[in-house]
LOKEMAR-247953 format. One record per atom (N, C-alpha, C, O, CB): x, y, z. Coordinates in steps of 0.001 Angstrom, whole numbers, plus 500000, padded with zeros to 6 digits. Last residue first. Glycine has a CB too. Layout:
BEGIN
XYZ
...
END
This chain:
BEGIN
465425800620248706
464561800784246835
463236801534247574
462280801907246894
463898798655245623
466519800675250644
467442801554249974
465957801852248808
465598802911248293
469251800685249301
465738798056252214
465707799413252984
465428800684251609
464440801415251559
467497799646253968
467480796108251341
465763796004250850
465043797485251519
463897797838251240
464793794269251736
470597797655250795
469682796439251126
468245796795250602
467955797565249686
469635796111252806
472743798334249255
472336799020250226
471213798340251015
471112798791252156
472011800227249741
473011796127246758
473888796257247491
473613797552249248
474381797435250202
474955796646246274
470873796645246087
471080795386246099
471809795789247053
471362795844248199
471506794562245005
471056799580244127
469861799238245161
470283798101246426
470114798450247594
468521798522244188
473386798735242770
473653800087243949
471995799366245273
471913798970246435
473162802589242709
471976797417240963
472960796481241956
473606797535242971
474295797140243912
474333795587241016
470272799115239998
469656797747240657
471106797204241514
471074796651242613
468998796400239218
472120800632238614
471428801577239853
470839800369240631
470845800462241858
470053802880239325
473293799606236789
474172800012238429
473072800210238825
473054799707239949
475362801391238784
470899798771234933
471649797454235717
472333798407237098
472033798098238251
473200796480234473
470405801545233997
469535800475234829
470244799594235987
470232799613237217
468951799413233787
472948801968232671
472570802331234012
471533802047234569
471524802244235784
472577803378234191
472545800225230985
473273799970231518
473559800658233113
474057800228234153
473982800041230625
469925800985229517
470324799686230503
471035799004230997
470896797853231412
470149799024230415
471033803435228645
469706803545229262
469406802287230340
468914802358231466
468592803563228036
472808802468226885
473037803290228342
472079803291229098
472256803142230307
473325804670228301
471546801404225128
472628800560225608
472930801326226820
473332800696227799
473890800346224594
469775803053224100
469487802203224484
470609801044225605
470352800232226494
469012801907223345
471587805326222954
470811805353223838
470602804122224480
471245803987225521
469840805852223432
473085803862221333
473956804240222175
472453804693223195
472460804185224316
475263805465221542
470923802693219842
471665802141220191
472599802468221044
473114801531221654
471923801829219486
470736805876218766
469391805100219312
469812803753220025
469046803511220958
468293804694217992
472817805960217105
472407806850218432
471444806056218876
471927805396219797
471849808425218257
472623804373215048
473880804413215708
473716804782217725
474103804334218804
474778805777214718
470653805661213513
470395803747214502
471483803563215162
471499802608215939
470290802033213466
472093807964212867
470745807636213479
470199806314214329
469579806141215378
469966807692212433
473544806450210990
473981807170212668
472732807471213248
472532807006214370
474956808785212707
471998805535209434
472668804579210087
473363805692211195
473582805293212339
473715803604209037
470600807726208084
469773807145208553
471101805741209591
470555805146210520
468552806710207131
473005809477207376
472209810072208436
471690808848208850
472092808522209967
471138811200208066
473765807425204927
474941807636205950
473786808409207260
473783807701208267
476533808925205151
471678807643203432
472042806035204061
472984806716205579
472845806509206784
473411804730202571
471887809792202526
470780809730203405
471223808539203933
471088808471205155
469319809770202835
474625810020201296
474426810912202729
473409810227203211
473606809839204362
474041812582202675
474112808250199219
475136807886200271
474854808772201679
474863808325202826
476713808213199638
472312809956197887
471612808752198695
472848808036199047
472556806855199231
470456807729197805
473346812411197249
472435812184197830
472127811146198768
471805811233199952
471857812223197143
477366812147197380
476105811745196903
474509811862197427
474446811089198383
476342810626196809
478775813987199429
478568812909198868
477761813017198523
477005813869198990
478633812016199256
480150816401201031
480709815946199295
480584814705199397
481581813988199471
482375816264198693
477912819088202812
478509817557202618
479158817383200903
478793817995199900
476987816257202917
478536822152202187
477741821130202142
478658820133202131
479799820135201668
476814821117201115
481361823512204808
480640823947203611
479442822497202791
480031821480203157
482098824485202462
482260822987207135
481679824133207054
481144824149205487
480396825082205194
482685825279207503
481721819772208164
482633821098207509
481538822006207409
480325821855207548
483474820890205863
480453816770208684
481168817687209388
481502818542209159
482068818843210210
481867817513209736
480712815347206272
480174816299206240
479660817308207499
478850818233207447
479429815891205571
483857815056205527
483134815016204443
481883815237204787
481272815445203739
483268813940203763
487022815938207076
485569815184206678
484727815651205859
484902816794205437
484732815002207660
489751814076205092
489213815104205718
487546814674206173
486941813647205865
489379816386204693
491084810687205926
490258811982204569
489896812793205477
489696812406206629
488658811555203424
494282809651206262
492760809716206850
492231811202206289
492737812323206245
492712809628208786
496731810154206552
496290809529205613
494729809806205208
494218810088204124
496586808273205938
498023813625206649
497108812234207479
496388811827206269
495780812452205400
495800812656208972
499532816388208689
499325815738207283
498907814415207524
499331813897208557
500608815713206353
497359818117210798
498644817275210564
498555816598209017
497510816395208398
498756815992211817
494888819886211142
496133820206211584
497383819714211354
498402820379211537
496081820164212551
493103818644209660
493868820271209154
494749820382209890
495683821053209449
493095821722209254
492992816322211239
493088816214209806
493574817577208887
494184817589207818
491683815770209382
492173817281213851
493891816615213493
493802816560211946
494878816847211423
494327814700214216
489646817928214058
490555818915213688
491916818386213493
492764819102212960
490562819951214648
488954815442215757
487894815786214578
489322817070213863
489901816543212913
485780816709215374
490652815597217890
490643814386217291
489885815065215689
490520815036214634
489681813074218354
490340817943218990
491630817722218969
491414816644217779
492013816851216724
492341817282220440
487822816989220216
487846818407219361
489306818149218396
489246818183217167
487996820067220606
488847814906222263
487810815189221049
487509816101219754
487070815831218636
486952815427221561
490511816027224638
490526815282223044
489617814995222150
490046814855221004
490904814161223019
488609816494226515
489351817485225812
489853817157224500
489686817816223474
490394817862226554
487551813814227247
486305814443226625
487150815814225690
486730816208224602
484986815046228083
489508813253228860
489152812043227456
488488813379226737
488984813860225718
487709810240227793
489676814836231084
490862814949230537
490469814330228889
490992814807227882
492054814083231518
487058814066231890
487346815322231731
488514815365231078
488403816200230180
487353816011232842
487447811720232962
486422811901232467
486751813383231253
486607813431230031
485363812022233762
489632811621234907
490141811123233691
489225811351232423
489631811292231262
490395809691233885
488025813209236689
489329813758236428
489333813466235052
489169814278234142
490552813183237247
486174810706237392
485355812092236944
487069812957236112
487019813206234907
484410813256238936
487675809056238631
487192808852237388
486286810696236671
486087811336235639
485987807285237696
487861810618241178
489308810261240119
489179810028238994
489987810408238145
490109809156240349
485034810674242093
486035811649241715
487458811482240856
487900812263240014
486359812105242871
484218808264242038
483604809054241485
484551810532241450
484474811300240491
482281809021242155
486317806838244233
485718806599242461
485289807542241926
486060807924241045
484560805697242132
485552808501246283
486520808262245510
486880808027244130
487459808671243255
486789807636245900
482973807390246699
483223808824246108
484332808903245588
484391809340244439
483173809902246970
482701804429246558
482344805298246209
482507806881245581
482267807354244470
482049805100246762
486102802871247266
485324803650247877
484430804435246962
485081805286246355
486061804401248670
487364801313245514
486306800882245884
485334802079246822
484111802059246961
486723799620246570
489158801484242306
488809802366243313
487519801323243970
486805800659243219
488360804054242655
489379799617239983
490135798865241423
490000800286242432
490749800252243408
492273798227241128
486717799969238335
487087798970238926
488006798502240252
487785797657241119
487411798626238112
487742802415237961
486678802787238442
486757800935238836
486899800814240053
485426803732237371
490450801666236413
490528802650237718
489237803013238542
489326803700239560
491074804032237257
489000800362234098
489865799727234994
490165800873236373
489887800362237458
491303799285234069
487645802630233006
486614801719233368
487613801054234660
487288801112235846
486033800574231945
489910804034232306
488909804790233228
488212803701233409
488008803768234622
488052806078232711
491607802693230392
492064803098231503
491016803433233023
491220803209234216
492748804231230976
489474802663228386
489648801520228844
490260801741230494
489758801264231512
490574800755227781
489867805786227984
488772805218228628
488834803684228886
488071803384229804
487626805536227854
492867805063227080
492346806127228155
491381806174228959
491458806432230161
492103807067227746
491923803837224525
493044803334225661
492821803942227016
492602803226227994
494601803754225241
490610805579223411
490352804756223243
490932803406225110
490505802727226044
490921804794221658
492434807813222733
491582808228223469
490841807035224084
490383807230225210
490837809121222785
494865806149221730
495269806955222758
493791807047223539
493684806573224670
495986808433222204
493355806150218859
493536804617219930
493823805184221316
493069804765222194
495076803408219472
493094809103218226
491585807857218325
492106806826219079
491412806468220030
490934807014216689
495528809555217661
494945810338218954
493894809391219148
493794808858220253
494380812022218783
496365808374215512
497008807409216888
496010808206218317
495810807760219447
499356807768217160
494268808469213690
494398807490214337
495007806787215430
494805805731216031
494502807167213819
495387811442213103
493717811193213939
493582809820214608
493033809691215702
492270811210212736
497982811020212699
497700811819213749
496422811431214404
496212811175215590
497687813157213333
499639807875211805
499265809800211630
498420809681212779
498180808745213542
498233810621209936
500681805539212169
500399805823212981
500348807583212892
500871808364213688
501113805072213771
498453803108210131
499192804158210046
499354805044211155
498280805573211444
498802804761209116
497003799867209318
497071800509210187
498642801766210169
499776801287210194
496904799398211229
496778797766207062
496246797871207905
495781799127208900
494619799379209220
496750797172208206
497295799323204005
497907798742205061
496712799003206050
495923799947206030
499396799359205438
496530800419201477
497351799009201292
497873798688202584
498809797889202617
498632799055200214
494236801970201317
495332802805201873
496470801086201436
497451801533200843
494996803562204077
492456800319200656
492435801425199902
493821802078200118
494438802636199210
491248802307200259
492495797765202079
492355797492200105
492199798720200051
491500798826199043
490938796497199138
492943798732204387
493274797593204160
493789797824202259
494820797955201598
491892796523204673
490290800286205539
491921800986204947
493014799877204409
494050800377203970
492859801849206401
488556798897206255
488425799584205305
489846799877204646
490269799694203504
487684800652205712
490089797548208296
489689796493207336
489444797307206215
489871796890205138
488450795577207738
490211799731210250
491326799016209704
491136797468208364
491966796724207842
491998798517211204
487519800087210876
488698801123210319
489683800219209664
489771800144208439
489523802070211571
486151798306212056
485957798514210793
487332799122209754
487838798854208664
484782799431210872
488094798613214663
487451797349213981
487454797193212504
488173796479211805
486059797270214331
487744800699215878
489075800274215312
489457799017215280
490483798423215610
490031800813215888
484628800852216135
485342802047214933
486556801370214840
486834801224213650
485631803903215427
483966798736217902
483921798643216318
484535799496215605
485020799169214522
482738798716215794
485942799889220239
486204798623219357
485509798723217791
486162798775216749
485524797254220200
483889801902220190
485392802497219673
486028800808219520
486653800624218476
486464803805221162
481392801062221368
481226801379219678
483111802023219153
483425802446218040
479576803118219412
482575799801223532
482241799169222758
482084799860222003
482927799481221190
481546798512222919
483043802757225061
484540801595224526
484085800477223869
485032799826223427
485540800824225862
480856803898225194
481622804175224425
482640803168223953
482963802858222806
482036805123224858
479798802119226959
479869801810226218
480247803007224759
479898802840223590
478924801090226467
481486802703229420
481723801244228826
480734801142227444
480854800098226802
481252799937230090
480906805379229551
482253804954229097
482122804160228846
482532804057227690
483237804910229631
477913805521230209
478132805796228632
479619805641228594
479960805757227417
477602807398228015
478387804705232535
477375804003231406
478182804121229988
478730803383229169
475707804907231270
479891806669233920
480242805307233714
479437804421232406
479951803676231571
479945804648235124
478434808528233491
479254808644233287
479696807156233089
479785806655231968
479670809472234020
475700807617235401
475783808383233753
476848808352232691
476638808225231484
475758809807233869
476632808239237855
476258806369237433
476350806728235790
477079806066235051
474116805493238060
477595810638237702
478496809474237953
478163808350237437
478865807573236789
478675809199239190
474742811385237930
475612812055237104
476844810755236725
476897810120235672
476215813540237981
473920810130240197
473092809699239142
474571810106238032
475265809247237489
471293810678238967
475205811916242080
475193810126242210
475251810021240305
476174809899239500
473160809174243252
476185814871242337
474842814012241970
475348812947241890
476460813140241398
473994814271240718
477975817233243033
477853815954243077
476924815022243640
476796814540244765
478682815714243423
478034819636241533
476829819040242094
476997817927242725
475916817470243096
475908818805241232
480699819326240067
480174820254240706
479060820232241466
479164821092242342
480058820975240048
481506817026239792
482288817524240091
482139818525240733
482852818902241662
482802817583239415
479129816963237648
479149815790239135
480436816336239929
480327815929241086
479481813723238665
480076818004235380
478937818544236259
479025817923237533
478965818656238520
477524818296235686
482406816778234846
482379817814235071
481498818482236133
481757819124237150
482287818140234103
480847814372234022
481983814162234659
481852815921235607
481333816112236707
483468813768233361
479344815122231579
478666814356233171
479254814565234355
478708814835235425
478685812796233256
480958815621229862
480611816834230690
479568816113231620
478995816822232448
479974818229229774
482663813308229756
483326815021230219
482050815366230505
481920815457231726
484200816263228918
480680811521228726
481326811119229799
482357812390230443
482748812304231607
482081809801229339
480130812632226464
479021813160227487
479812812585228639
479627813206229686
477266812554227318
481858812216224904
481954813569225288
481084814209226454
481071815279227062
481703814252224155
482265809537224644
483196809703225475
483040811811226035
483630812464226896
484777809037224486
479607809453223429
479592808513224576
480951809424225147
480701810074226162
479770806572224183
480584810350220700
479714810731221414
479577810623223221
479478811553224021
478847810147220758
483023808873220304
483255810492220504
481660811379221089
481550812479221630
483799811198218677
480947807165219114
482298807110220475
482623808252221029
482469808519222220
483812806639220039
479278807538217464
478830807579218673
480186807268219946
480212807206221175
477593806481218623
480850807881215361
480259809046216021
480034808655217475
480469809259218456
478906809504215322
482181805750214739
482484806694215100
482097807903216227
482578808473217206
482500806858214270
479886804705213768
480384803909215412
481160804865215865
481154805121217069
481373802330215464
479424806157211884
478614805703213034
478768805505213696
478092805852214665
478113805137213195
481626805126210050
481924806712210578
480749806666211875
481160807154212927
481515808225209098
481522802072209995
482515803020210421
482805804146210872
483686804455211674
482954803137209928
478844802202208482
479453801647209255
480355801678210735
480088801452211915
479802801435208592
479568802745205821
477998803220206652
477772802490208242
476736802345208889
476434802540205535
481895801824205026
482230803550205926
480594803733206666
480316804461207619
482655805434204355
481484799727203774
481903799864205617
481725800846205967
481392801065207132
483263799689206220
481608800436201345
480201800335202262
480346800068203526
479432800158204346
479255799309201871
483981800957199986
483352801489200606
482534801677201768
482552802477202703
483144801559200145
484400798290198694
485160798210200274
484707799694200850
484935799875202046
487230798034200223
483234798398196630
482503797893197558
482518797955198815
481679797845199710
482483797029197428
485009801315194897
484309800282194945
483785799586196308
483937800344197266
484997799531194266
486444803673195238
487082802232196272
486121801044196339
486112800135197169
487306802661198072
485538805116192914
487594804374192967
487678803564194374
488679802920194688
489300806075193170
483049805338193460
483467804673191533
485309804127192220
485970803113191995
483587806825189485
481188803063195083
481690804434195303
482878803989193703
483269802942193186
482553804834197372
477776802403194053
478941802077194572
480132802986194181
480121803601193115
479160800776194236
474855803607195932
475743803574194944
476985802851195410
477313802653196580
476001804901194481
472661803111198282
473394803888198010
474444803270196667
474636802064196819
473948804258199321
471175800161198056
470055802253197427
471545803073197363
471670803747196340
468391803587199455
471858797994198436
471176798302197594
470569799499197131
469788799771196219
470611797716197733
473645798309200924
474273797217199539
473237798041198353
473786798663197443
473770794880199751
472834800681202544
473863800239201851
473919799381201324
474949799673200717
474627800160202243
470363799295202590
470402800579202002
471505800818201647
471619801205200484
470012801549202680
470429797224204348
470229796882203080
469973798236202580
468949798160201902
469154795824202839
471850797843206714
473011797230205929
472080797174204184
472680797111203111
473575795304206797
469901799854207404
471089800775206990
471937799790206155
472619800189205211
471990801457208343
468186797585208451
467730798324207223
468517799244206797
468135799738205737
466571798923207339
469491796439210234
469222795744209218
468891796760207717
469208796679206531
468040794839209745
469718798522212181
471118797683211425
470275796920210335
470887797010209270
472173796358212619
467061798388213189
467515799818212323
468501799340211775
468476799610210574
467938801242213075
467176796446215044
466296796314213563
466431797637212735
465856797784211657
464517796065213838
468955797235216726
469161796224216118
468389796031214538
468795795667213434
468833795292217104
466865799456217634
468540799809217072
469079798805216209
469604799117215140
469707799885218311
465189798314219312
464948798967217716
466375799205217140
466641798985215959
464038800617217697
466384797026221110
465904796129220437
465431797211218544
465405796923217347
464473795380221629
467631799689222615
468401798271221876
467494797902220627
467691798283219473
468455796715223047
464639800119223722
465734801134222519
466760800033221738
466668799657220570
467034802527223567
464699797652225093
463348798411223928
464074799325222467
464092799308221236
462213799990225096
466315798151226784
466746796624225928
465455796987225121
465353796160224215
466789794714226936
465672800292228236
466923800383227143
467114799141226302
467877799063225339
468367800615227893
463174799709229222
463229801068228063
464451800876227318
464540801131226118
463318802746228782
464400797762231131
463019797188229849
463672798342229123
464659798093228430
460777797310230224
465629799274233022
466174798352232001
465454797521230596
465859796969229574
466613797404232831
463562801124233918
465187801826233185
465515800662232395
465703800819231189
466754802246234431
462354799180235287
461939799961233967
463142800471233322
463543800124232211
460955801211234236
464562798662237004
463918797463236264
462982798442234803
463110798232233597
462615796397237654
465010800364238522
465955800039237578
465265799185236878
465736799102235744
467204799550238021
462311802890238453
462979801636238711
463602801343238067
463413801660236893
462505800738238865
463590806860238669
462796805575237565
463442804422238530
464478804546239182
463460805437235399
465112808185241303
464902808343239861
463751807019239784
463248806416240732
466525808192238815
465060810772244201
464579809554243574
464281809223242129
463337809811241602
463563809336244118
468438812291244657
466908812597244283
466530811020243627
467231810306242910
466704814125242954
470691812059247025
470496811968245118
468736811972245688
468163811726246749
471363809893243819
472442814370248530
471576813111248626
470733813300246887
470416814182246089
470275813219250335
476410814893247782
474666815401247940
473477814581247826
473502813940246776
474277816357246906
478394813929249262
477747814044248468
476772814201248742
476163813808249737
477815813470247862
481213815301251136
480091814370251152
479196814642249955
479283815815249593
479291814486252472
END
């Protein structure tokens, strides 16, 4: 049986704060797309088709973000089993699986005019669709589980199994031979870009995160109002 959840925030505030966070995130895209065209440089051998990467590695991040807190939410709720933890988990999978559409979105348009093909099945990219696929897997198995806990436990499993690949994913580039560049400032030794490519590049994962905040923040708004709904006028 689960442990009686502790009283959080109204979903209705929960949902203003995240369509707030949203709403700055959106106006942070504007000012990363005009820092990329106009403050960071153009890259001298892939020229323009660069400027996706301010782009690309962001959405990145925040997938591997979203899918790492979905392990250790997972995990913890496994151990406590807190409601909230679960509702947490779920949030941030669906929208992990939106910023991993854009990463194998962008990706493949970048690599287009540099690599001459769409799509290569080395190592980081097939583990990235695999991980990708996996959490699609987890939204659909939290869909056709109906019993509560149930759910919350089988999905918690798959939670935990996504979140191990991660590490796996960032390290496939030393581990396998791969089209896909090492990273560049992830490493142990200073970033190898340009001043004002790095600051463009911090300031757009930055609006990256703030957007993954925001988007969770009202997405678990929304379960917790239709958890409310659904227990009746008793429950809020």
């Amino acid at each position: 049986m689960s442990a009686p959840e502790i009283p959080t925030l109204r979903p209705e505030r929960l949902i203003r704060r995240g369509l707030w966070l949203s709403g700055v995130g959106f106006l942070g895209l504007i000012l990363v797309y005009v820092l990329a065209l106009t403050y960071a440089p153009v890259e001298a051998r892939q020229g323009l088709a660069q400027k996706i990467f301010y782009v690309h590695v962001p959405a990145a991040w925040s997938t591997l973000l979203a899918f790492s807190l979905v392990g250790i939410a997972s995990a913890t709720y496994l151990w406590l089993e807190d409601r909230r933890l679960d509702r947490f988990a779920a949030a941030s999978a669906e929208v992990g699986v939106v910023f991993g559409g854009v990463m194998l979105t962008t990706g493949p348009i970048w690599a287009k005019p540099i690599w001459g093909t769409w799509w290569t099945w080395d190592a980081r990219l097939t583990l990235t669709l695999f991980l990708f696929f996996l959490f699609v897997g987890y939204l659909a198995l939290r869909a056709a589980v109906q019993d509560p806990e149930e759910r919350a436990r089988f999905s918690a499993v798959v939670g935990i199994l996504g979140m191990l690949l991660v590490p796996f994913i960032h390290l496939s580039v030393y581990l396998f031979r791969t089209l896909h560049p090492q990273p560049i400032v992830l490493k142990p030794s200073a970033p190898s870009l340009p001043p004002e490519m790095l600051r463009t590049l911090l300031v757009s994962t930055l609006v990256f995160t703030v957007l993954y905040l925001g988007f969770v923040t009202a997405r678990y708004g929304l379960a917790l109002e239709q958890e409310l709904r659904e227990q009746g006028p008793d429950a809020a």
